[in-house]
N, C-alpha and C positions, 0 to 999 in steps of 0.2 A: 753804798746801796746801788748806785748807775753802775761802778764795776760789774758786782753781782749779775744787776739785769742785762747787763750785758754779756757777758759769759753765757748766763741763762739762754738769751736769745739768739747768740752766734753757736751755740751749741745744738740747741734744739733745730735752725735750721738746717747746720750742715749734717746732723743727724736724718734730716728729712727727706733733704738732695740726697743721700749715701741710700736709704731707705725704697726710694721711689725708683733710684736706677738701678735697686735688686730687683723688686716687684719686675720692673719692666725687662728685664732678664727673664725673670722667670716668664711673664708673656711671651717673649720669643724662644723660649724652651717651650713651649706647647705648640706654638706657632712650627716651630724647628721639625718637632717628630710627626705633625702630622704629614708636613710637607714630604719628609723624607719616607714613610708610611705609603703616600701615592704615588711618589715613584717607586718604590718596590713592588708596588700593585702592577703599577704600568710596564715596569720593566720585563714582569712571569706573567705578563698578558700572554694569550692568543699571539703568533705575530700573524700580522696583515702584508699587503701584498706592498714593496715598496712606493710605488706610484701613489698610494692613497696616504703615505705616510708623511711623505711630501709634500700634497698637492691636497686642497688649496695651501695650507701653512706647515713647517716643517714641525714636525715632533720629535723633541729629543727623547732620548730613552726608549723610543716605539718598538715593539718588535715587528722584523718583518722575515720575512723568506723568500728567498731569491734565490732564483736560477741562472746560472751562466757558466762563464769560462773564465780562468783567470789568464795573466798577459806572465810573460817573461820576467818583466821587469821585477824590483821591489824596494823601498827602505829601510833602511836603517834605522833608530831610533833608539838613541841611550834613555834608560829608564834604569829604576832602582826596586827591589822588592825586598821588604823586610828581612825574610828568612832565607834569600839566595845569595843577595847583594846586586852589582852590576850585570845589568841586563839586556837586550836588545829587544824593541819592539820590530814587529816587521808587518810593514804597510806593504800592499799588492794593488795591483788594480784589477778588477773584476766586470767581465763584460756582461751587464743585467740582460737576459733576453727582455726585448720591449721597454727597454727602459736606456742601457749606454751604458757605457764605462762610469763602474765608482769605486773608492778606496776600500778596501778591507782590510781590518787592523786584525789577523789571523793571530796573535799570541806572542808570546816571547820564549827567544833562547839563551842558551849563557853565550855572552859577549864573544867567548873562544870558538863557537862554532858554525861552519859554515852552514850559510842558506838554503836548503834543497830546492833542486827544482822540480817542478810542478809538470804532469802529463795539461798537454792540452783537451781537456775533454770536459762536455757538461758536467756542474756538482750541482748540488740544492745546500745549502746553506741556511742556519737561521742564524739572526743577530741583533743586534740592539742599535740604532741610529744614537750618533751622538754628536756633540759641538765641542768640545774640548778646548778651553782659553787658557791654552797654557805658556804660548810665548808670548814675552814680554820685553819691554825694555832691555833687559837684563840677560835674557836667551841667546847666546852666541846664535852668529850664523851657521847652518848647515855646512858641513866639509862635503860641499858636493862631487872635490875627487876622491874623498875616500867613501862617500854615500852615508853619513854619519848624521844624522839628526840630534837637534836637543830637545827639541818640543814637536807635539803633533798640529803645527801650523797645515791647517785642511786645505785653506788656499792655495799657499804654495807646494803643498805636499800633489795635491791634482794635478796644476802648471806643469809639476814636473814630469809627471806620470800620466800626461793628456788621459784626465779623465775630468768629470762632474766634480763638483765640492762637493759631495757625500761622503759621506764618514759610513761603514758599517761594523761595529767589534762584533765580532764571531761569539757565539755562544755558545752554538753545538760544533762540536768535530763533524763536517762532513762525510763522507763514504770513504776517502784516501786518510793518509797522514800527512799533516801537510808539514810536519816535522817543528811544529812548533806545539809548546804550551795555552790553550788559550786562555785570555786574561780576561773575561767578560765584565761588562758593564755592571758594579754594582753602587749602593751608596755610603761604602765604607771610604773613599777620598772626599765626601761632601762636610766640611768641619761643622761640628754642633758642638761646641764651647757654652754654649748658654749656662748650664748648670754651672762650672768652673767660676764664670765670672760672678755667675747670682750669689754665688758662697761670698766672692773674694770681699762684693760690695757688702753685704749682710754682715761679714766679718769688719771692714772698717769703719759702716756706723757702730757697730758693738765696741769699738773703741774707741771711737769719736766721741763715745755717749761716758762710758769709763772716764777718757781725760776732763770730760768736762764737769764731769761729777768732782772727780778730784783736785778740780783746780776753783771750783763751787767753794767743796768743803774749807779749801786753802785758804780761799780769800774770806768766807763768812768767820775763819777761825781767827785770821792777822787780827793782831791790834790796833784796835782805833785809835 
């Protein structure tokens, strides 16, 4: 009988612990798409004028439109896209009227192809503010003699590019070509896993609950 109750009772709770971190999956699956929901709202907002997108606090995702020029210069930036493969992003620096030099992440091209360069003349551009935490630990250094990037590090991407730490990815193609792909801001790299893992837990109290039946049955049947 103390067997039994206990079977019973180590079952039923690990049944409950398996049970409660589905449930709270599934809360952060509701939690998940709404969040992701206001940024797609925010993203195919109106854009605003940069300065306000910034100031008093930054907004990521913001749209803004800006006028200026772009510099000479540009990045590098190995990236990877599903259905091309090996990619290049290419970071510019962009001189805001009224505002200063900031980064613009104008798009990608395939790895084999040379940079164009750019007339110096005013564009109007719209784009999406972003913060991108993508190097780590783990993110080789920059090959700053070959201009090669692994990650979009904003800090030192500006240092090197004497501009502002602002980030702007491009949304609309401007009035020229500026000979790249643009890759605009959206929230298809933002992981929402939630459902995946609600299944996975739901699925292992449903056998937590099984073996415990069956080892219930085993023991109520052994001979006494």
């Amino acid at each position: 009988m103390r067997r039994l109750l206990f079977l019973l009772t180590f079952g039923l709770m690990g049944a409950g612990i398996l049970i409660g971190l589905g449930v709270w999956q599934v809360q952060r699956l509701s939690w998940k798409q709404d969040l992701l929901a206001r940024i797609d709202a925010q993203i195919d907002a109106a854009p605003t004028s940069l300065s306000a997108a910034v100031d008093p606090q930054f907004q990521r995702y913001a749209p803004v439109e800006v006028t200026g020029t772009f510099g000479p210069d540009h990045i590098r930036m190995l990236a990877s896209r599903k259905t091309t493969g090996a990619v290049h992003r290419i970071i510019r620096p962009f001189d805001v009227d009224g505002f200063g030099p900031v980064l613009i992440d104008t798009g990608w091209l395939p790895d084999e192809l040379a940079v164009p360069s750019l007339p110096d003349t005013p564009l109007t551009i719209v784009g999406n503010l972003d913060a991108p935490n993508e190097a780590d630990s783990f993110t080789p250094a920059p090959d700053l003699d070959k201009n090669l990037w692994f990650a979009r590090d904003v800090p030192a991407m500006a240092d090197v590019l004497d501009t502002q730490p602002v980030l702007i990815v491009l949304r609309e193609t401007p009035e020229i070509d500026l000979g790249v792909t643009p890759w605009p801001v959206d929230t298809a790299g933002i992981p929402n896993d939630h459902l995946q893992y609600a299944i996975t837990w739901f699925s292992l109290a449903a056998i937590w609950v099984l073996m415990t039946a069956y080892f219930v049955l085993r023991t109520n049947r052994s001979p006494r």
